[in-house]
Steps between C-alpha positions, in 0.01 A plus 500: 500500500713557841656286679426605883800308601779670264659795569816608700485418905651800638586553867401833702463603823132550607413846472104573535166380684421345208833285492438407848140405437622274202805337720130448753388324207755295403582380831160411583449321129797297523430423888164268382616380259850409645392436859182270499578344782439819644132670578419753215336686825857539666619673194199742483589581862862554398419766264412842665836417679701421182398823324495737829842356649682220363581649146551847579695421775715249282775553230266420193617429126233439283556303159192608175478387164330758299475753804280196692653412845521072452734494792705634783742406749535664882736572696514598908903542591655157414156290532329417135118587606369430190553379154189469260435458159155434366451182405463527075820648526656270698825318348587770301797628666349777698563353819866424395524844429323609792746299757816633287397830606503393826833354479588834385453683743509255814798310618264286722140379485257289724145403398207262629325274258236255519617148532185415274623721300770307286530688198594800684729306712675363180548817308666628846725167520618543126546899586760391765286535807538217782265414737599594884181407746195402485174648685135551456359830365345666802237642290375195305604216701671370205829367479810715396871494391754800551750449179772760536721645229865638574730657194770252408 
């Protein structure tokens, strides 16, 4: 029998529709589940945007196990958009290896992340990212943190 969750994570740019459709996916996936403090009908509003705009027009690295996109990270300039990984995959590594790609190829990085949302906030904090201001999320009214990341 096969184990969905074995298999090799491999990194690649996103190079298709299709990709972009499953980073859609993903995103939106991991946003519920991740973000319940958060309307479910905000993120259906989000996603004609995400798939028409924000990933296309981002730096996008997609991580798949078995050629299945379980993950991705985004990235406009210097600013971390968006780092998801769905959740059965979750503490795996992927994001570690997502973010070390980052590191890669950044010397810099800002990001926003839900106050609420304190496992995100911690695997930032442990990656080396410090918090610099608070605000409130213009779109959602909820609370926010910019954590920015500088090469040592």
């Amino acid at each position: 029998m096969s184990d969905k969750y074995s298999g090799d994570i491999k990194l690649r740019p996103i190079e298709n529709e299709s990709d972009i459709q499953a980073v859609v996916d993903v995103w939106f996936n991991t946003s519920i589940k991740c973000h319940e403090f958060v309307s479910e009908d905000f993120w259906h509003s989000c996603k004609k945007d995400m798939k028409d705009i924000y990933i296309p027009n981002s730096e996008t690295v997609v991580a798949t196990i078995n050629n299945e996109v379980v993950g991705f990270i985004s990235l406009l300039d210097d600013i971390l958009a968006s780092i998801f990984i769905l959740s059965e995959y979750q503490n795996r590594g992927i994001g570690l290896q997502l973010l070390n790609h980052a590191f890669e190829v950044r010397n810099s990085l800002t990001l926003n992340v839900y106050e609420k949302n304190t496992k995100a906030r911690q695997f930032y904090e442990n990656q080396g990212f410090k918090e610099k201001e608070q605000g409130i999320d213009e779109h959602t009214g909820e609370p926010e943190i910019t954590m920015v990341w500088n090469r040592a």
